[in-house]
Z-matrix of the N, CA and C atoms (Angstrom, degrees):
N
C 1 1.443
C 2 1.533 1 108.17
N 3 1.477 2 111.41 1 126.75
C 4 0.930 3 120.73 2 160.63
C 5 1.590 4 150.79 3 -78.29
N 6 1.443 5 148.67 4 134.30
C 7 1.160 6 110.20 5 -153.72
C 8 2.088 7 95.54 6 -150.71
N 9 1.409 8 106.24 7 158.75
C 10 1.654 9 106.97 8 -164.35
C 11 1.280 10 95.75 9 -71.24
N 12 1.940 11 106.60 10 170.64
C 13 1.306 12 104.97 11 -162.81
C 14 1.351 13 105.78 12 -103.36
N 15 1.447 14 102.51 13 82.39
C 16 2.049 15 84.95 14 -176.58
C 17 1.822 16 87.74 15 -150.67
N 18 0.810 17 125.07 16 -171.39
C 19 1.398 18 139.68 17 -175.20
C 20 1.627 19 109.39 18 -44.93
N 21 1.067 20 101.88 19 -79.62
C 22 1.681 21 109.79 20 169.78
C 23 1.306 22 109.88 21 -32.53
N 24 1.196 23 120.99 22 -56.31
C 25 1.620 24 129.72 23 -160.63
C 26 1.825 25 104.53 24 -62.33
N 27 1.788 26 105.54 25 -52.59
C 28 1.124 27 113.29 26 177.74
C 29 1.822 28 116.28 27 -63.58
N 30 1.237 29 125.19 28 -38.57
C 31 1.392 30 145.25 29 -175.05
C 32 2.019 31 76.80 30 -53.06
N 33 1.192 32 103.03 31 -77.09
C 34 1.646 33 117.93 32 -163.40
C 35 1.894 34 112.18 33 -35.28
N 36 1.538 35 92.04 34 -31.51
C 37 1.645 36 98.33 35 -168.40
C 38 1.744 37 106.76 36 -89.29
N 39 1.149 38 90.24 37 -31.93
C 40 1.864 39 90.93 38 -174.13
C 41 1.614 40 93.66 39 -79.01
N 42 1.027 41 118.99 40 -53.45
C 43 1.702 42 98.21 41 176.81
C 44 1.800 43 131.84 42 -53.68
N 45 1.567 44 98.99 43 -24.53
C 46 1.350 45 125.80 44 168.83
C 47 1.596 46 106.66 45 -68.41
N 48 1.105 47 137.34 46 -19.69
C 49 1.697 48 136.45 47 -170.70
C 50 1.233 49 95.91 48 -122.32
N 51 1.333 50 126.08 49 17.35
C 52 1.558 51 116.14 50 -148.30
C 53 1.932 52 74.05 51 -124.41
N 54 1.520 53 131.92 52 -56.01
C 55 1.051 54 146.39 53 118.16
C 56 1.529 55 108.20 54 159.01
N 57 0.966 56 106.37 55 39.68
C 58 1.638 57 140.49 56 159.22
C 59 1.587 58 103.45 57 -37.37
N 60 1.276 59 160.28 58 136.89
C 61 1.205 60 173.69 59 91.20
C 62 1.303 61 116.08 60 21.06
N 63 1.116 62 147.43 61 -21.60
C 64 1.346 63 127.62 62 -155.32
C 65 1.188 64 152.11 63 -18.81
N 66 1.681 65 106.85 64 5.06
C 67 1.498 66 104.95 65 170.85
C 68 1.504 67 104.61 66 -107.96
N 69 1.512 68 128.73 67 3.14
C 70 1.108 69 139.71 68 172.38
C 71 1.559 70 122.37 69 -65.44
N 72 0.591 71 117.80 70 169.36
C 73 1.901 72 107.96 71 171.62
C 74 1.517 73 117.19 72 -104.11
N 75 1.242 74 137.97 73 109.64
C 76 1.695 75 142.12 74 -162.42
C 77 1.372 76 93.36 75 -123.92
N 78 1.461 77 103.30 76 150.99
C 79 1.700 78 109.30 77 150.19
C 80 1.416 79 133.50 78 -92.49
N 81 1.456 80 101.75 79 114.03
C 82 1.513 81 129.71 80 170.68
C 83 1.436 82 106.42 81 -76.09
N 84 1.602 83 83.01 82 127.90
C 85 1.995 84 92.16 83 162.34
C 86 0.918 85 115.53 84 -139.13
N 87 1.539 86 103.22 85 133.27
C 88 1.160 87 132.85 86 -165.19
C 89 1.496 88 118.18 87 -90.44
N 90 1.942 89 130.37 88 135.68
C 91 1.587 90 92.35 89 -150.76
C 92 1.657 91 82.91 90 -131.67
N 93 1.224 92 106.41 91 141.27
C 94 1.503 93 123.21 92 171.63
C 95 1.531 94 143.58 93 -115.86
N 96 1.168 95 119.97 94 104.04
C 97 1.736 96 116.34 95 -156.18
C 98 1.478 97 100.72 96 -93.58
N 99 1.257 98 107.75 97 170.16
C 100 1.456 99 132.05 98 -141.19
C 101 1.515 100 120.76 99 -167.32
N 102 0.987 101 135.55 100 75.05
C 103 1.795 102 122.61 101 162.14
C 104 0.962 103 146.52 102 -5.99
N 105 1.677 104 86.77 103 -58.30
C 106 1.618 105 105.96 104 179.60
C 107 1.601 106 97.46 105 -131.96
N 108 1.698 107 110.20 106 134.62
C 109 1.049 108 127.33 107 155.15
C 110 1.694 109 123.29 108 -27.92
N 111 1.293 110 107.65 109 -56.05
C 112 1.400 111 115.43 110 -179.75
C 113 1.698 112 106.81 111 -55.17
N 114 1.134 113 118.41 112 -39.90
C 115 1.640 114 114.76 113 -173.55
C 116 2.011 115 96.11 114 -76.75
N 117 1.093 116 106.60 115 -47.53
C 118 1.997 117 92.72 116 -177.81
C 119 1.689 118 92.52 117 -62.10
N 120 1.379 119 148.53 118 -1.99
C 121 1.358 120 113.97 119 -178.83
C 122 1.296 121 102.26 120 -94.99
N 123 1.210 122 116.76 121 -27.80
C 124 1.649 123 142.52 122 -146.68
C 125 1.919 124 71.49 123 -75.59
N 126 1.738 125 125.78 124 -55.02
C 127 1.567 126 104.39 125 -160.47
C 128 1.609 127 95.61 126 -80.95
N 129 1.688 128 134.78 127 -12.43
C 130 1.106 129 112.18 128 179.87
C 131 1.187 130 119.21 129 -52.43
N 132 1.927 131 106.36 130 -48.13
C 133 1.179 132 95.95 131 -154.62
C 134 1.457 133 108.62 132 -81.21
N 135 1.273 134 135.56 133 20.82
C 136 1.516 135 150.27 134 -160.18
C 137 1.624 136 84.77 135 -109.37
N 138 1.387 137 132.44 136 -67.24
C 139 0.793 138 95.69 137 141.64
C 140 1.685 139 173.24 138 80.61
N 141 1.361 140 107.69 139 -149.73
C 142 1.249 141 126.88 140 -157.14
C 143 1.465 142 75.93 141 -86.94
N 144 1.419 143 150.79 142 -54.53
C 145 1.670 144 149.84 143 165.01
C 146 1.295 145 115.14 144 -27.71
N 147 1.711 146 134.58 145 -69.90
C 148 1.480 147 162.79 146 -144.97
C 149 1.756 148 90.55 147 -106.09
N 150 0.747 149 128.01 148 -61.80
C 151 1.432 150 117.64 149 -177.37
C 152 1.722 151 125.15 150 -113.45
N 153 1.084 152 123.29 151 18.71
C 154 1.276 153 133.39 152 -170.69
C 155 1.861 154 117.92 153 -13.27
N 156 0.985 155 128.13 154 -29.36
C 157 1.345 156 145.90 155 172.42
C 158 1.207 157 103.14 156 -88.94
N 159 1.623 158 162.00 157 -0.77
C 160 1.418 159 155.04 158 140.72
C 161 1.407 160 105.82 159 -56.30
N 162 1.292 161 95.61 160 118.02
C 163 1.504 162 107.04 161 149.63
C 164 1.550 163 143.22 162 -51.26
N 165 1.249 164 125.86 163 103.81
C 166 1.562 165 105.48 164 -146.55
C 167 2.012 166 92.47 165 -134.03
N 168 1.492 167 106.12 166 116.33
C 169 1.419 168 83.79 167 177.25
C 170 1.853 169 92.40 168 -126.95
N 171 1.190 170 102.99 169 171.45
C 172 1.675 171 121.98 170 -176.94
C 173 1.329 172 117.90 171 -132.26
N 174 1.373 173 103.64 172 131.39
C 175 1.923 174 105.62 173 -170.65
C 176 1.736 175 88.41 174 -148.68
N 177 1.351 176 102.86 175 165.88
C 178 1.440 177 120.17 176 -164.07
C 179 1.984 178 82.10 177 -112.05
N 180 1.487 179 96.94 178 128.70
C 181 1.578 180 98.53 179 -174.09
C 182 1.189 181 111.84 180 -97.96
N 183 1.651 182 128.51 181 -179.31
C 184 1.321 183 127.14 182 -156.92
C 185 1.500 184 118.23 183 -74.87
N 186 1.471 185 99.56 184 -15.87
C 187 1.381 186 114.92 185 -170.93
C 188 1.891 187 94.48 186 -86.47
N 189 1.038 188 105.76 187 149.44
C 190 2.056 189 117.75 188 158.67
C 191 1.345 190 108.45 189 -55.11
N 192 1.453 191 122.66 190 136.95
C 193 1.511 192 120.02 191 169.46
C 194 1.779 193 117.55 192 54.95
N 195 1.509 194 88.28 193 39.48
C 196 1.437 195 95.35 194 170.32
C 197 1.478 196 121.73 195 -147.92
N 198 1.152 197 133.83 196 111.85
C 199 1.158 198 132.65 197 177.61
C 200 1.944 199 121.73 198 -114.75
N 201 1.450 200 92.12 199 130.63
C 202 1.422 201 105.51 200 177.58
C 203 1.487 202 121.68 201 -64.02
N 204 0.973 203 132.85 202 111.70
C 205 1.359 204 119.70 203 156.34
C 206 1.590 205 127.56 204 -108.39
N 207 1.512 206 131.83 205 100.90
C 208 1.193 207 124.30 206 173.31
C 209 1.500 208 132.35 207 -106.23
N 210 1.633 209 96.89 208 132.01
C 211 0.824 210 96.73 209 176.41
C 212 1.798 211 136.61 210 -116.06
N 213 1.472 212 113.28 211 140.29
C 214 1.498 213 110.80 212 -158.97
C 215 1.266 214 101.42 213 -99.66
N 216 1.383 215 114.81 214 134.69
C 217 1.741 216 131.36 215 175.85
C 218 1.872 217 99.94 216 -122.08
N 219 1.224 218 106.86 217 130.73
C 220 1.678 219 124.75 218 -169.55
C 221 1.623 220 80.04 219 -80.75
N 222 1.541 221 151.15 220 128.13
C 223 1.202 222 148.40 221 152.26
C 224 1.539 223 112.04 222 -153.93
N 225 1.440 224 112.86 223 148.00
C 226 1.277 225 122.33 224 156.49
C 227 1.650 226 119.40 225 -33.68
N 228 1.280 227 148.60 226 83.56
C 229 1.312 228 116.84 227 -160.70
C 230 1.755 229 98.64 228 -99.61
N 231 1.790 230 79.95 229 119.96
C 232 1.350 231 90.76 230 178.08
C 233 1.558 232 98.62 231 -131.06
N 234 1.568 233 123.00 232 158.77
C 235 1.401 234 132.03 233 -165.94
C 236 1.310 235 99.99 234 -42.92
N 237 0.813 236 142.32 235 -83.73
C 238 1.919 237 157.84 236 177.15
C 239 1.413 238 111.46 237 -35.10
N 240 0.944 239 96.77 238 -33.10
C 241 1.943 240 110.88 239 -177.18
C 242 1.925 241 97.62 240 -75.58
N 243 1.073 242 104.09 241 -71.10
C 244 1.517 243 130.65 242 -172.64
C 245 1.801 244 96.49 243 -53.90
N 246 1.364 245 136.99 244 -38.40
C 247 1.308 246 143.09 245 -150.80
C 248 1.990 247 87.96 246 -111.48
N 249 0.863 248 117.44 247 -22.51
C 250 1.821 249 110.59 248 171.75
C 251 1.141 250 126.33 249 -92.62
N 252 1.625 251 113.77 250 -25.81
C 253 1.498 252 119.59 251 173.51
C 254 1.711 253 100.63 252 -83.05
N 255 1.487 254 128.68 253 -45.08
C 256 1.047 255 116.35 254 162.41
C 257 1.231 256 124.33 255 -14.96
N 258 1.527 257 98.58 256 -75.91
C 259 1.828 258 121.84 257 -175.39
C 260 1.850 259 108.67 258 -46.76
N 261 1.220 260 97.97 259 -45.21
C 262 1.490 261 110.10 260 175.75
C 263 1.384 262 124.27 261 -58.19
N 264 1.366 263 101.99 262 -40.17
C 265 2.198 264 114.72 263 174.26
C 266 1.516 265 98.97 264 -62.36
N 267 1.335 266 97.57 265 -58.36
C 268 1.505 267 97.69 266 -160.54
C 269 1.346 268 121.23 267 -72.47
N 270 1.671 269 127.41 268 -13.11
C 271 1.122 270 117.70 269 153.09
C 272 1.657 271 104.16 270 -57.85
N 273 1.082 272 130.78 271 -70.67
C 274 1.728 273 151.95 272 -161.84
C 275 1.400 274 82.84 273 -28.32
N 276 1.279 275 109.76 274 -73.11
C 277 1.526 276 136.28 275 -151.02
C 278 2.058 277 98.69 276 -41.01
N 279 1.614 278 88.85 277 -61.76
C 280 1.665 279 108.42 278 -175.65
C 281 1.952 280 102.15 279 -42.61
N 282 1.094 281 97.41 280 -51.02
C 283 1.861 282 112.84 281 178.95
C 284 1.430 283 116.89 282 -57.16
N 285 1.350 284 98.64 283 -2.39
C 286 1.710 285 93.66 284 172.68
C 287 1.607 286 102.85 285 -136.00
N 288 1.518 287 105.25 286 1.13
C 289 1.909 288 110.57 287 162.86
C 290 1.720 289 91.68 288 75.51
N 291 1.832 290 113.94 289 55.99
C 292 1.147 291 128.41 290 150.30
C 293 1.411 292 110.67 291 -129.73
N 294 1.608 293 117.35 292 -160.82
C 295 1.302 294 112.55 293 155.52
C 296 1.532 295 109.37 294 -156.51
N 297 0.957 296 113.12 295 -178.31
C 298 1.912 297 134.12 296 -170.35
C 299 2.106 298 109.21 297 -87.57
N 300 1.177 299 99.68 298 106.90
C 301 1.263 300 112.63 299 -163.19
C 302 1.306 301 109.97 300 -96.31
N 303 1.398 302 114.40 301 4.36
C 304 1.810 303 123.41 302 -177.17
C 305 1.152 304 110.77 303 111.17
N 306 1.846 305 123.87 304 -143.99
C 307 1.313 306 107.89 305 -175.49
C 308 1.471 307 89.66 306 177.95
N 309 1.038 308 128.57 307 -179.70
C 310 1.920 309 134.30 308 -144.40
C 311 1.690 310 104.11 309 -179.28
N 312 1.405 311 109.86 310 163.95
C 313 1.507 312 109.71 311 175.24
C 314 1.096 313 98.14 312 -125.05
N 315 1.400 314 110.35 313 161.61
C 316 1.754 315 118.15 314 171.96
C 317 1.342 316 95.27 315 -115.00
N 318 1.765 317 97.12 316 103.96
C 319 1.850 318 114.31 317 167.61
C 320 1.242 319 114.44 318 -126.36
């Protein structure tokens, strides 16, 4: 499998040689920063409504005035798959005055 040459594409290939599955279904998490605490609860509880089955956890990150929020989606991760939920956080993300920090697998 082949894959485009930009971040995603490369993320996709090293896990692909690495010998990771990709037509399997894994959990991806998706990671979202934040300033203020109050704006990552404000998208939990958005959320805990719209997606009730996402995994969503919150930690105060290494940096001052920054908090992690990730979130895990069970999906096939495939280029297109992985590049729409992106697009999808980071609108969400923008709506609570954060943004979309990339995304990782748990293997």
């Amino acid at each position: 499998m082949t894959f485009p040459d930009d971040e995603t594409g490369q993320v996709l290939t090293e896990m692909q040689a690495a010998g990771i599955n990709l037509n399997e279904m894994h959990p991806v998490v998706f990671f979202q920063l934040f300033e203020k605490e109050i704006q990552a609860q404000a998208m939990i509880e958005h959320l805990a409504e719209k997606a009730p089955d996402m995994i969503v956890t919150l930690a105060p990150d290494e940096l001052p005035n920054v908090w992690d929020l990730n979130c895990t989606v069970t999906m096939t991760p495939s280029y297109d798959a992985i590049v729409a939920q992106e697009a999808e956080f980071e609108l969400l993300a923008t709506k609570f005055k954060g943004f979309n920090d990339g995304w990782g697998i748990e293997a």
